[in-house]
C-alpha positions, 0 to 999 in steps of 0.5 A: 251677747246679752240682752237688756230688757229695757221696760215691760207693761202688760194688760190682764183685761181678764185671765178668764174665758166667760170674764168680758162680753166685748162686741167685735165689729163688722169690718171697716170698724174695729175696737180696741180691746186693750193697750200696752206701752214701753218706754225706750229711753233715749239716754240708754245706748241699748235702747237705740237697737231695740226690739219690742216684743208684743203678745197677746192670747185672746178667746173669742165666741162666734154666733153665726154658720159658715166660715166665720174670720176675724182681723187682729191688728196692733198698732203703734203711735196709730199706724199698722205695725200688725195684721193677722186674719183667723177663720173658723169653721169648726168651733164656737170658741177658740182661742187666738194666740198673737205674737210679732216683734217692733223696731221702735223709735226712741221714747214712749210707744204706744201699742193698741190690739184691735180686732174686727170680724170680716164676714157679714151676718154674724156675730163675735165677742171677746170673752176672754182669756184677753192678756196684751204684754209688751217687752222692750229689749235692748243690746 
């Protein structure tokens, strides 16, 4: 059976590395490094067996020694729909590819993509490449 793709939104913040400087938080804190949001409309019968498929690559610096980790979560509409922890031991910069899929409720949803750093006594940037789409396909 043929999907419908039923609206597409998607967040360039920088298609470079070296393009942002964004401090990441030490965790509980966290930060919003972009957004992206569909709208399913309630008026569309495919629209009520939807799937949201979200994506995102971000490139990330690391100052610091040791294994260093860093959370990545998407949220919708404020909740957690998403968390995935990266650790790096060997390199300064690396590049963080994200990818899930939503069953969402009817209207207009949302996404936030939020990373914090877990280890104490260092330091991250986003420095880019940073890209967040979100796809909504209906059957």
């Amino acid at each position: 059976m043929a999907k419908e793709i039923l609206d597409y939104s998607s967040n360039v913040v920088t298609p470079i590395t070296g393009g942002v400087n964004i401090p990441v938080p030490i965790f509980p804190a966290g930060v919003e490094i972009a957004a992206a949001s569909v709208f399913l409309n309630p008026s569309n019968p495919a629209a009520v067996n939807n799937r949201v498929e979200l994506q995102a690559s971000i490139g990330l610096r690391f100052v610091g020694a040791g294994n260093i980790r860093v959370l990545v979560r998407i949220w919708r509409a404020g909740q957690e729909i998403y968390y995935g922890l990266e650790s790096n031991v060997f390199d300064n910069n690396i590049m963080i590819n994200v990818s899930t899929v939503d069953a969402a409720p009817l209207g207009l949803q949302n996404y936030q993509l939020i990373i914090e750093n877990q280890t104490p006594a260092t330091t991250a940037f986003v420095t880019g490449p940073l890209v967040f789409t979100a796809t909504a396909y209906g059957q």
